[in-house]
C-alpha positions in Angstrom: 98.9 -13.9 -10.9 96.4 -13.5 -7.9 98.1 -12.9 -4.2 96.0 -16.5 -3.4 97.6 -18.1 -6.3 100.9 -16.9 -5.2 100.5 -17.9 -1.6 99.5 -20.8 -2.7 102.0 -21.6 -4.7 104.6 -20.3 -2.2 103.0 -22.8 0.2 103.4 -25.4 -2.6 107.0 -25.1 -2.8 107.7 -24.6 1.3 105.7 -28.1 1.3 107.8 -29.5 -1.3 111.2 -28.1 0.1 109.8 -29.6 3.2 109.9 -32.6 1.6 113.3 -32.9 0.2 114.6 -32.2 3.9 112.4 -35.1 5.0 113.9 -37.4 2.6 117.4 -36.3 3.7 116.6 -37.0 7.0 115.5 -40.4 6.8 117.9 -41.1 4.5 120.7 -39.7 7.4 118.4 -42.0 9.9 119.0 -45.0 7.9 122.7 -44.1 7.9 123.2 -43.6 11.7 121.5 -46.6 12.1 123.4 -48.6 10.2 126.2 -47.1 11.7 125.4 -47.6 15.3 124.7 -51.3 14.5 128.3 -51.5 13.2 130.4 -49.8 16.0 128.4 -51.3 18.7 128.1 -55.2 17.3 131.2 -55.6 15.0 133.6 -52.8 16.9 132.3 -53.1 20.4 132.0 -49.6 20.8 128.7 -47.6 20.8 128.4 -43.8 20.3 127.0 -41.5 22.6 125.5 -39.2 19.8 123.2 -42.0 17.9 120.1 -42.6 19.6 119.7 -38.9 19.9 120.4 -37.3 17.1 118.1 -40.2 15.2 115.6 -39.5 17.7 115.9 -35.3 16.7 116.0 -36.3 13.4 113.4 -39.0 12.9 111.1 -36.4 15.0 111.8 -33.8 11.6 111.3 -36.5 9.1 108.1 -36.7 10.4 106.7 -33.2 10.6 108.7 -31.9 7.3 106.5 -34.2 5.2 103.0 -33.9 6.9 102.3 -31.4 4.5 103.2 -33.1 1.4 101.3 -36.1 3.3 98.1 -33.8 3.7 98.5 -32.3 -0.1 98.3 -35.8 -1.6 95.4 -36.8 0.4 97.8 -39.6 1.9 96.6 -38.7 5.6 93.9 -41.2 7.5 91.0 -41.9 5.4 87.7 -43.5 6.8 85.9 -44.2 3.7 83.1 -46.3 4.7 80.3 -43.7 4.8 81.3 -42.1 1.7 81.5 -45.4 -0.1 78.5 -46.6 1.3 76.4 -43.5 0.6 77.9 -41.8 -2.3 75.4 -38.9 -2.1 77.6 -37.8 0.9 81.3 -37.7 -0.3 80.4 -33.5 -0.8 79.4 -33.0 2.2 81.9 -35.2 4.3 84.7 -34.1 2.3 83.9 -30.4 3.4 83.1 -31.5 7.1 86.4 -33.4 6.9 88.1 -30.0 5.4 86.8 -28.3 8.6 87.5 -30.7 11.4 91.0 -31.0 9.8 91.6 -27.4 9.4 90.3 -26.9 13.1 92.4 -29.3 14.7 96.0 -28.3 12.8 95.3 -25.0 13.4 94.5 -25.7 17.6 97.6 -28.2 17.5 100.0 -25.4 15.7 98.6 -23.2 18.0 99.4 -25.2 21.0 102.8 -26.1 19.4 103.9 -22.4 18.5 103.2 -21.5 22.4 105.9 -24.0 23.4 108.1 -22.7 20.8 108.3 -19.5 22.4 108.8 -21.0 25.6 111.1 -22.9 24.6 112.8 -20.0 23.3 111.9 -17.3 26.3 114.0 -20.0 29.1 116.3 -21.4 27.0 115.1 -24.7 27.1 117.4 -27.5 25.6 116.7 -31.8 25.5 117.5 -34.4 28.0 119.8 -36.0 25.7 124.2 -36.8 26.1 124.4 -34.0 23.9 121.8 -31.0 24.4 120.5 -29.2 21.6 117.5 -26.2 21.9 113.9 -27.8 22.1 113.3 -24.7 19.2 115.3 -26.5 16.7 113.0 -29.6 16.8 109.8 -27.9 18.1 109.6 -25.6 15.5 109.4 -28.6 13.1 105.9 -30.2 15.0 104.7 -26.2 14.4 105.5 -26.6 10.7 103.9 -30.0 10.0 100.9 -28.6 11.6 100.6 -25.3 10.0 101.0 -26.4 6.4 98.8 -29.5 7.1 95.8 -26.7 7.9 96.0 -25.0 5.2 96.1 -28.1 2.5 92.8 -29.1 4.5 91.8 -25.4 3.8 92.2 -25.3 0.3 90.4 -28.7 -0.5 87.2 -27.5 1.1 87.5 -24.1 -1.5 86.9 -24.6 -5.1 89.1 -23.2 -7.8 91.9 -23.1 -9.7 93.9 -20.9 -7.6 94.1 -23.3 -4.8 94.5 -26.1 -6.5 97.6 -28.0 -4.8 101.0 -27.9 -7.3 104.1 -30.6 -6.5 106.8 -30.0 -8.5 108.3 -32.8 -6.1 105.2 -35.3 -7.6 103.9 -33.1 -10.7 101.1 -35.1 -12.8 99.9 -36.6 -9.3 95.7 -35.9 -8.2 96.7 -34.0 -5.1 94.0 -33.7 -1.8 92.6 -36.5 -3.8 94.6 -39.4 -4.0 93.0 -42.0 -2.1 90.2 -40.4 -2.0 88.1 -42.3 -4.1 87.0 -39.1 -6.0 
């Protein structure tokens, strides 16, 4: 096996681990939520941990699957051009690759900065209970790195970078929804 194929088949599984912990944490927001609603309406008494810890955790829902979102080809698709004008879908699809890469790489960029300053003073959220900024930053830093390189791999042909879910296996990946 190739070091590409590996990597990419390490980033594969990250993504899909990535996944699983997304699912949990919805699953744990639907939970709080339900919970909140019962102490506060039917007991009268409402927690002072809810809001935030849904907040921390809807906030790592999010960025744990952008990945898996990416992989599938599940992200915001404009298709009218390429439908329109089939003769473009190549080209598009590889200007798309680059735009896409560009941007997740600037925003992890951007995010992994203010992960180390979050980390360098110590800073913690505004919330009844505090928790470090790290533990949800890092997450938005995640979402966006593994996002660049699914965008990466679609725009380079082969088998080696083909995208592998063993979370969705069978599944067209980075071109579901598509069209192609």
């Amino acid at each position: 096996m190739g070091v590409v194929r590996l990597l990419c088949r390490l980033h594969d599984g990250i993504s899909d681990a990535a996944y699983v912990i997304g699912t949990v944490a919805l699953a744990a927001m639907a939970s709080i939520y339900c919970y909140e609603v019962v102490t506060r309406y039917l007991l009268g008494i409402a927690t002072s941990w809810g809001n935030d810890l849904f907040v921390n955790i809807m906030l790592i829902s999010i960025f744990a699957m952008v990945p898996h979102a990416t992989r599938k080809g599940q992200h915001i698709a404009i298709n009218l051009l390429a439908d329109t004008v089939p003769a473009l879908r190549a080209p598009l699809k590889i200007a798309v690759g680059v735009v896409g890469v560009g941007v997740c790489i600037f925003m992890a960029w951007m995010s992994f900065g203010e992960n180390l300053r979050h980390v360098a003073l110590g800073i913690a959220t505004e919330q009844n209970w505090p928790l470090p900024k790290i533990w949800m930053s890092a997450w938005i830093t995640f979402g966006f790195l593994g996002a660049a390189f699914y965008f990466l791999r679609a725009i380079v042909p082969g088998p080696d970078v083909r995208p592998v879910s063993w979370i969705t296996p069978g599944r067209d990946l980075l071109n579901a929804g598509s069209g192609n």
